[in-house]
VEXGU-400780 format. One record per residue: residue number from 1; x, y, z of N, C-alpha, C, O in turn. Coordinates in steps of 0.1 Angstrom, whole numbers, padded with zeros to 4 digits. Atoms other than C-alpha are relative to their C-alpha. Example, Ala and Ser with C-alpha at 12.3 -4.5 7.8 and 13.67 -1.06 7.14 Angstrom:
<rs>
[r 1, [0009, -0012, 0000], [0123, -0045, 0078], [0009, 0012, 0000], [0019, 0012, 0007]]
[r 2, [-0009, -0011, 0000], [0137, -0011, 0071], [-0008, 0011, 0008], [-0003, 0022, 0009]]
</rs>
This chain:
<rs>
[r 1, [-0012, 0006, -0006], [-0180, -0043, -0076], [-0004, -0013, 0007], [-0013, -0013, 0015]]
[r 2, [-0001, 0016, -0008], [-0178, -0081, -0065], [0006, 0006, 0016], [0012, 0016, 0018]]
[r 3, [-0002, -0003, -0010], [-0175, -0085, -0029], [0020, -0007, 0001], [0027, -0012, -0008]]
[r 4, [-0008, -0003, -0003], [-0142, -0086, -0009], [0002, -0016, 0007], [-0008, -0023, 0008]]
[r 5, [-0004, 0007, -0003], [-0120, -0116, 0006], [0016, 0001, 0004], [0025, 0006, -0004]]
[r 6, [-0013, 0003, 0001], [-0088, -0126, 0023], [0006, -0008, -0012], [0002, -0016, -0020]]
[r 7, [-0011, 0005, 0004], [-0059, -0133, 0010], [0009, -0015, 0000], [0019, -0014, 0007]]
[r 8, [-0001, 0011, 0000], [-0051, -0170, 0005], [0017, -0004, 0000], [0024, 0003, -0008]]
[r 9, [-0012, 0004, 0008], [-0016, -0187, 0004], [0000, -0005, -0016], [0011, -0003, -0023]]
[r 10, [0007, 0003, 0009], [-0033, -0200, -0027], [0000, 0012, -0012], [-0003, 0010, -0024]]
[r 11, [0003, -0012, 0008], [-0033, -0164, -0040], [0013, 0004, -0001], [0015, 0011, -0011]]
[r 12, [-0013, -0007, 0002], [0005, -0156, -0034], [0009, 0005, -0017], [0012, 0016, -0023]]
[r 13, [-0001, -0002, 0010], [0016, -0166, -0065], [-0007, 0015, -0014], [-0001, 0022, -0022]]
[r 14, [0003, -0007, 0010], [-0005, -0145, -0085], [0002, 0015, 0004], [0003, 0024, -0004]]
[r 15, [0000, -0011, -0004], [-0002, -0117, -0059], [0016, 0006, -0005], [0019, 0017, -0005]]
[r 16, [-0013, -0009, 0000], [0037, -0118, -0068], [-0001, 0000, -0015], [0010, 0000, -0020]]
[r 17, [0003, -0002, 0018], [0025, -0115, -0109], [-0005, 0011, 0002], [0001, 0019, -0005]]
[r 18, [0005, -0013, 0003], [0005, -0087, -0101], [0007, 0012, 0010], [0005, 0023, 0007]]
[r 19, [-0016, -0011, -0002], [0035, -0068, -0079], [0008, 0002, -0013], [0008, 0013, -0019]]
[r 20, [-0007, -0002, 0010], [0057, -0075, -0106], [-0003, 0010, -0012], [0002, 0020, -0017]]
[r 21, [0005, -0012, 0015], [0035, -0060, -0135], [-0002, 0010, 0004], [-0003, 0018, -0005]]
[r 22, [0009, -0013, 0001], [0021, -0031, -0114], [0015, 0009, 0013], [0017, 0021, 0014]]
[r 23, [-0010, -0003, -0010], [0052, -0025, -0086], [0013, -0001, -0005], [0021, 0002, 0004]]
[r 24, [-0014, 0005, 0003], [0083, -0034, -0108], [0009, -0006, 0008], [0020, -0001, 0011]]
[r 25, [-0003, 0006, -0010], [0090, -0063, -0085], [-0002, -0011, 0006], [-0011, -0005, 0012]]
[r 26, [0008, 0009, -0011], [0080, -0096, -0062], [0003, 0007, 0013], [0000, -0001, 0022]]
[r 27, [-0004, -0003, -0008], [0091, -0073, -0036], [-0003, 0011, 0002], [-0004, 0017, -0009]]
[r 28, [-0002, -0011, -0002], [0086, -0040, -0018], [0005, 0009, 0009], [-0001, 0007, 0020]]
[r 29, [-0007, -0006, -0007], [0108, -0015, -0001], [-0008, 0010, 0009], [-0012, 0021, 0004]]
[r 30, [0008, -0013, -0006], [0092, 0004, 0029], [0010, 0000, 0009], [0015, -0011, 0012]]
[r 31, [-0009, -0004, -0013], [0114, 0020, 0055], [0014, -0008, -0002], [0021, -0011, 0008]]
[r 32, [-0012, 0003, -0002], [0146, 0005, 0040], [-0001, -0018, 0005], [0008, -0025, 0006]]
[r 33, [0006, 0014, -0002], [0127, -0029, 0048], [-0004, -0010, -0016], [-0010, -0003, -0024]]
[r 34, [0001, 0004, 0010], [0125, -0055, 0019], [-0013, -0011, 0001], [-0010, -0023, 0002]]
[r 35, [0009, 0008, -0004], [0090, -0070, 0023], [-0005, -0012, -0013], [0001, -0011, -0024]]
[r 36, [0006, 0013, 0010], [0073, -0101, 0001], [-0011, -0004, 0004], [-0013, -0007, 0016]]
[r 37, [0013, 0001, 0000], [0038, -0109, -0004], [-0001, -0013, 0010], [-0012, -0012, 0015]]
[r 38, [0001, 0012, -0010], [0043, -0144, 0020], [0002, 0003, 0014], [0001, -0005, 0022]]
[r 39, [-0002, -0006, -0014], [0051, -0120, 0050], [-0012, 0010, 0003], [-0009, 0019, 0011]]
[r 40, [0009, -0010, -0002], [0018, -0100, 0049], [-0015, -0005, -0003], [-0017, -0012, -0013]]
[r 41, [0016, -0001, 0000], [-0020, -0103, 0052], [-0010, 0011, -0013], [-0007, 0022, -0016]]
[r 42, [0010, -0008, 0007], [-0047, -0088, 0029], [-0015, -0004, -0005], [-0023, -0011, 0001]]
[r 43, [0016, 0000, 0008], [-0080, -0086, 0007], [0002, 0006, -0014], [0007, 0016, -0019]]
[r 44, [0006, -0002, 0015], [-0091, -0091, -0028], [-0008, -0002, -0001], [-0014, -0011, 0004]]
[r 45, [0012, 0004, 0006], [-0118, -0082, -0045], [0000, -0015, -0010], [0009, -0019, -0018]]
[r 46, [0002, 0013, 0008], [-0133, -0115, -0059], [0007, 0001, -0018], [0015, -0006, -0023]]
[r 47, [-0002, -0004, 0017], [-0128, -0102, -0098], [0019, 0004, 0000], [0023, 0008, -0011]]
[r 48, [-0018, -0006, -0001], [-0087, -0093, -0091], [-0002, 0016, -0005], [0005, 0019, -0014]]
[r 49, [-0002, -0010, 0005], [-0096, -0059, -0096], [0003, 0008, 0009], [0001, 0020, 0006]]
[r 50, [-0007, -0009, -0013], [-0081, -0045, -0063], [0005, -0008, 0010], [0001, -0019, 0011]]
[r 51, [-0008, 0010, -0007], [-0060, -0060, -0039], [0008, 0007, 0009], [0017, 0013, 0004]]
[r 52, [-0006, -0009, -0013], [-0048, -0044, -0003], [0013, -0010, 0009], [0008, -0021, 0009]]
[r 53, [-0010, 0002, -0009], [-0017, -0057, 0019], [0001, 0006, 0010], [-0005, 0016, 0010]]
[r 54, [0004, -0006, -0011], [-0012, -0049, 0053], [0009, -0007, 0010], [0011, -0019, 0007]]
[r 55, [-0006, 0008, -0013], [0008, -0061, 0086], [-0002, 0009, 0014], [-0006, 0021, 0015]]
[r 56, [0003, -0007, -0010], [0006, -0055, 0121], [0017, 0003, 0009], [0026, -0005, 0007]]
[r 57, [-0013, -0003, -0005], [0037, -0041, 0141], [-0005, 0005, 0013], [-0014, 0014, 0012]]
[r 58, [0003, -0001, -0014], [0033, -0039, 0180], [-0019, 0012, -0003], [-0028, 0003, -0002]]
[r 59, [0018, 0003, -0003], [-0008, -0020, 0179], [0000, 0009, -0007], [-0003, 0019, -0001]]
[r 60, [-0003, -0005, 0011], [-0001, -0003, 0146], [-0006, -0011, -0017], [-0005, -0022, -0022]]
[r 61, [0009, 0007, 0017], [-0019, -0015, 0111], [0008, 0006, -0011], [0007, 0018, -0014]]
[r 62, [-0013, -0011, 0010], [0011, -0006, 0084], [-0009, -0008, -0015], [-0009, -0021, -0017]]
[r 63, [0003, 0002, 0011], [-0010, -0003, 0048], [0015, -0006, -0011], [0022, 0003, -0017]]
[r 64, [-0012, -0001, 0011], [0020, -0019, 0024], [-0004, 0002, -0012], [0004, 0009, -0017]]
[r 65, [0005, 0001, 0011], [0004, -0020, -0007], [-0016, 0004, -0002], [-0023, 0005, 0009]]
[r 66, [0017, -0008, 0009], [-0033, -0007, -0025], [0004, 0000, -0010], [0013, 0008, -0015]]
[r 67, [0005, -0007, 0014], [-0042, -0010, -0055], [-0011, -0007, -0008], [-0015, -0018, -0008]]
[r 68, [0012, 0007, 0005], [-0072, -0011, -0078], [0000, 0009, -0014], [0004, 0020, -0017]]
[r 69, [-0007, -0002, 0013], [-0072, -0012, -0115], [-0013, 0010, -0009], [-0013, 0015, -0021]]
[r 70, [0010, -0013, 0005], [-0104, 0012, -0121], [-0010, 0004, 0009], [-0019, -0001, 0015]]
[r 71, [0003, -0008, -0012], [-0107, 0040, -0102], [-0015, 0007, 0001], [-0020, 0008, -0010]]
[r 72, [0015, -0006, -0003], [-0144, 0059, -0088], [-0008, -0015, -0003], [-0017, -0013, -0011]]
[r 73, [0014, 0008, -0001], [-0163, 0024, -0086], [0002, -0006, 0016], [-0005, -0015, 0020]]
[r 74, [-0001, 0005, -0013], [-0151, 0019, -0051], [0005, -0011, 0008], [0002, -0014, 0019]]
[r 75, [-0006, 0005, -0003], [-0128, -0007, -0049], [0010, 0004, 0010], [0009, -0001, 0021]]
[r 76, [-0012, -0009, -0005], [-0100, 0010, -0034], [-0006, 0006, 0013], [0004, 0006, 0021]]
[r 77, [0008, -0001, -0011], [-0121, 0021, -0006], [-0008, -0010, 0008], [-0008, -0009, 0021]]
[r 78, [0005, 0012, -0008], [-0139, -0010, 0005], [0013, -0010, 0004], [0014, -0018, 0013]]
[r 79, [-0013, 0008, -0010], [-0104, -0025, 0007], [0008, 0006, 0010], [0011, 0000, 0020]]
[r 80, [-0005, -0005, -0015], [-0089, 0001, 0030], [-0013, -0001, 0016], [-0010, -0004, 0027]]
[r 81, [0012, 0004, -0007], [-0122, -0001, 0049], [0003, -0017, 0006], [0000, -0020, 0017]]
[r 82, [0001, 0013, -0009], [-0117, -0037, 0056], [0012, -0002, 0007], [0014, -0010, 0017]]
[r 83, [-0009, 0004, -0012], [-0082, -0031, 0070], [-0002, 0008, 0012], [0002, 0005, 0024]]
[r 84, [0002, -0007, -0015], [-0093, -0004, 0093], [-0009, -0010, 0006], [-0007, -0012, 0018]]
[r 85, [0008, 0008, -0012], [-0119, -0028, 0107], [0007, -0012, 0003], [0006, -0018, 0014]]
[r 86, [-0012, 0009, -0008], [-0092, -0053, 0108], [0005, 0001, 0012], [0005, -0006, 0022]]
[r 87, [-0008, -0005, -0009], [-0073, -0030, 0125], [-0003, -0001, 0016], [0004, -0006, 0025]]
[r 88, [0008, -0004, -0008], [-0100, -0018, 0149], [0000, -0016, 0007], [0004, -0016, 0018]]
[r 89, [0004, 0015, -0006], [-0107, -0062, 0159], [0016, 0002, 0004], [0016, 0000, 0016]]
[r 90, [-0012, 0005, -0007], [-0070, -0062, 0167], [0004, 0015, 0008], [0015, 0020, 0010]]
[r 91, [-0004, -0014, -0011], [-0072, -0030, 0189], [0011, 0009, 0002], [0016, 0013, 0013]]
[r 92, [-0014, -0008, -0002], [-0043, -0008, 0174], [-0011, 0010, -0002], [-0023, 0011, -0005]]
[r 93, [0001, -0016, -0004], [-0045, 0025, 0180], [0002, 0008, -0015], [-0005, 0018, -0017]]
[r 94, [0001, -0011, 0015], [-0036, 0039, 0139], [0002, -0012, -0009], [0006, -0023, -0007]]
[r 95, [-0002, 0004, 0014], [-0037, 0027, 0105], [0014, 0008, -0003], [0015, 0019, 0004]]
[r 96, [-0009, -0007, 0008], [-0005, 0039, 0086], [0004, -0006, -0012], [0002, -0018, -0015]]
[r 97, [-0002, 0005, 0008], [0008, 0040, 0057], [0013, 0007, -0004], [0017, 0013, 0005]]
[r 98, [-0007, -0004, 0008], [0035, 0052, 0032], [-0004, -0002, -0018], [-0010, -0012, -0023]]
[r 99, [0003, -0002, 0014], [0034, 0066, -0009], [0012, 0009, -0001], [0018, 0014, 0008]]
[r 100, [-0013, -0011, 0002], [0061, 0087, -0028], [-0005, 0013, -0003], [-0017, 0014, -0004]]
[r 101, [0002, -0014, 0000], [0060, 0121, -0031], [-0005, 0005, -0012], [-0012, 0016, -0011]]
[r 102, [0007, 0003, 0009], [0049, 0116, -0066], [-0014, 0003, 0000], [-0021, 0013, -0004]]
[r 103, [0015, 0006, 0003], [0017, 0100, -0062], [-0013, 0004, 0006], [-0020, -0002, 0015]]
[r 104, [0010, -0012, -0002], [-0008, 0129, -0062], [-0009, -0010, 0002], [-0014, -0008, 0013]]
[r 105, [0012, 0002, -0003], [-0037, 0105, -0065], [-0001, -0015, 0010], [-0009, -0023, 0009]]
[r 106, [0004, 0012, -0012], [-0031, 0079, -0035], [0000, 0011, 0012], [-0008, 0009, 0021]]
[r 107, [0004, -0013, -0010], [-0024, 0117, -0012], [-0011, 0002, -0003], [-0017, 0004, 0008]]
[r 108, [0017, -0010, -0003], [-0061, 0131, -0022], [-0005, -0018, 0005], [-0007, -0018, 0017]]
[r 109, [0008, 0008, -0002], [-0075, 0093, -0023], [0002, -0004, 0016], [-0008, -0009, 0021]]
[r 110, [0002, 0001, -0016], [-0065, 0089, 0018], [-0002, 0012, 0004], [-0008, 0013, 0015]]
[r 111, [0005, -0011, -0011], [-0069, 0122, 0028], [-0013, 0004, 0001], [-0017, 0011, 0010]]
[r 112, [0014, -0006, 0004], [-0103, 0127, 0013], [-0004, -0016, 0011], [-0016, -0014, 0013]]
[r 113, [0005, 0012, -0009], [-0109, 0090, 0037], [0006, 0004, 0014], [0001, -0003, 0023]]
[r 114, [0001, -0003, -0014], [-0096, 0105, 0069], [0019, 0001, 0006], [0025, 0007, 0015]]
[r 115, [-0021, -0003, -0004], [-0053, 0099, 0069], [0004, 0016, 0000], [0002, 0023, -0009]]
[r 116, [-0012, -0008, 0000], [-0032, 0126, 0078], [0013, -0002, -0003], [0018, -0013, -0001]]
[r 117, [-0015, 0001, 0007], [0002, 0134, 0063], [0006, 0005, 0014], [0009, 0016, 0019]]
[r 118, [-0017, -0002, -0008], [0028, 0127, 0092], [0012, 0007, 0000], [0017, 0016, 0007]]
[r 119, [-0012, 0000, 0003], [0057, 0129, 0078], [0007, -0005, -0012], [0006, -0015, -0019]]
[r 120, [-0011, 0001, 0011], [0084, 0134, 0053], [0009, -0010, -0001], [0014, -0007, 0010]]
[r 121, [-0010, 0006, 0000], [0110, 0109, 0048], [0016, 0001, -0010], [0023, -0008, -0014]]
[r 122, [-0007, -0005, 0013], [0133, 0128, 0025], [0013, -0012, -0006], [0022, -0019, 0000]]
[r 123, [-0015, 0011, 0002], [0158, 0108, 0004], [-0004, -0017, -0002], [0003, -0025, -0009]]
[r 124, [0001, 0016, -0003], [0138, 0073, 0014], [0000, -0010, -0012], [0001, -0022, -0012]]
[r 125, [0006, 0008, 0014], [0129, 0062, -0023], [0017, -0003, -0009], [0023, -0013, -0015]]
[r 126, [-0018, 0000, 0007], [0168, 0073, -0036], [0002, -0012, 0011], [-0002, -0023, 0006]]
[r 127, [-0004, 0015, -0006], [0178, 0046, -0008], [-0007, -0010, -0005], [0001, -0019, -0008]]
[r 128, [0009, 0013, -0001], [0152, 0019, -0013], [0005, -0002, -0013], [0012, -0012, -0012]]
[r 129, [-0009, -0002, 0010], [0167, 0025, -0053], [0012, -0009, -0002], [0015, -0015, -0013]]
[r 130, [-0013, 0007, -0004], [0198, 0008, -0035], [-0004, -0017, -0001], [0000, -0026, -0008]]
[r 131, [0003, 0016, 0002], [0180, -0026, -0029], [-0012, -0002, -0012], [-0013, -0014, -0015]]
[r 132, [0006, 0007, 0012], [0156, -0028, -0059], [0001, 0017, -0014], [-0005, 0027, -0016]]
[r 133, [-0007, -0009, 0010], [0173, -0008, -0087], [-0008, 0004, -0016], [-0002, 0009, -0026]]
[r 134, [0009, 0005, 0005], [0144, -0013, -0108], [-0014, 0016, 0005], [-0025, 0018, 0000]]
[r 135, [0010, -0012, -0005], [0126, 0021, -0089], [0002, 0010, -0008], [0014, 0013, -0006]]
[r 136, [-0004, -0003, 0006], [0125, 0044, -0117], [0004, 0015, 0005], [0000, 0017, 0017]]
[r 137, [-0001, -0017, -0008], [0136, 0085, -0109], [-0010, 0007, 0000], [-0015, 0013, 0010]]
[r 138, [0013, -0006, -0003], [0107, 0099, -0121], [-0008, -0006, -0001], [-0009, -0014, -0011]]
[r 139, [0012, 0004, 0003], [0077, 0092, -0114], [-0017, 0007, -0006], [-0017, 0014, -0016]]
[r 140, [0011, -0004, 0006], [0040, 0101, -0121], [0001, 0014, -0003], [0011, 0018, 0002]]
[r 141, [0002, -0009, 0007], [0033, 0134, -0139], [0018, 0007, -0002], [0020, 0019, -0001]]
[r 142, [-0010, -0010, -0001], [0069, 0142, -0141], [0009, 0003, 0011], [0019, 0011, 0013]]
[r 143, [-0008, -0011, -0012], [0080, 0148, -0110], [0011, -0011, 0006], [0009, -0022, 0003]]
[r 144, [-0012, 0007, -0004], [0110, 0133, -0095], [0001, -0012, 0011], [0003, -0008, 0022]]
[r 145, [0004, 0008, -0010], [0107, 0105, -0075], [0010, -0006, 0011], [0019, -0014, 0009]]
[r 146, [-0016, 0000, -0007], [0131, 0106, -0042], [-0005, -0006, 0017], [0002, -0013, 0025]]
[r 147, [0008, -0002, -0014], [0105, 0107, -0008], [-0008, -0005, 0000], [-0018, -0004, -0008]]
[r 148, [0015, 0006, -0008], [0082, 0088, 0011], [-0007, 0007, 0008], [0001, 0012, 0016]]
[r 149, [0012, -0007, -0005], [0052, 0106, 0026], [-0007, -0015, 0006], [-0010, -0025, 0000]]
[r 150, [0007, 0007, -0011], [0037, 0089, 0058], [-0012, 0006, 0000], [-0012, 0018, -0004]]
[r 151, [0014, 0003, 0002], [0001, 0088, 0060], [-0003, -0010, 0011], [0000, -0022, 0011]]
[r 152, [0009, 0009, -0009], [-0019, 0080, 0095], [-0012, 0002, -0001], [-0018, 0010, -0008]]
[r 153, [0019, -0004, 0000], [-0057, 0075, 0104], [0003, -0007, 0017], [0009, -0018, 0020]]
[r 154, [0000, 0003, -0016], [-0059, 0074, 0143], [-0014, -0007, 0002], [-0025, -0005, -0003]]
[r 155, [0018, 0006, 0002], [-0085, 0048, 0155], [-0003, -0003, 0017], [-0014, -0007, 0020]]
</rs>
């Protein structure tokens, strides 16, 4: 793995090519909120093979985005790693995140790192649906895609 780096204005652009192809989007829906890669902070590995997003909200670290394009070499871990120590320099209290109810392998990949499952948000993906119509129903292995699953790591 190449080492790790912020996120550039310089990098937007490509960051909203690589939403689009991997998010069906320049845009993503959390909490009914419609966020865009020029309202958020992050880290890419040098090689574009992982790439984290992130904002802060009163002493709170909200993960919006992860992803890394081949998994078990440790990408995907050294970028959440750099936002908890983000986090930790800006002295909030939790990491959080959200994933859909789906996406069995982003639940084992934080809980096997230290997040607890919060909270349910039943329904949240059918709404979010409403502003980018483009979210398909089902998702990974089949299963229906309707709920957001909250995910903290207390620091």
């Amino acid at each position: 793995m190449t080492g790790l780096r912020r996120l550039t204005p310089g990098d937007l652009p490509r960051l909203r090519r690589f939403w689009i192809e991997h998010w069906a989007g320049a845009e993503m829906i959390v909490h009914g909120e419609v966020l865009r890669p020029d309202q958020l902070q992050g880290f890419v590995s040098e090689d574009w093979d992982g790439v984290v997003t992130y904002r802060y909200r009163a002493r709170e670290c909200e993960i919006i985005s992860l992803d890394s394009r081949h998994e078990g070499r440790g990408v995907g871990t050294a970028l959440v790693n750099a936002v908890i120590a983000e986090a930790r320099e800006h002295s909030c209290s939790r990491v959080v995140l959200s994933t859909t109810n789906d996406n069995l392998i982003a639940l084992r990949f934080y809980q096997k790192r230290g997040f607890a499952l919060v909270r349910v948000l039943r329904g949240a993906v059918d709404e979010a649906r409403k502003l980018k119509p483009g979210i398909p129903t089902i998702g990974e292995n089949g299963i229906p895609l309707r709920d957001e699953i909250e995910l903290e790591m207390s620091l």
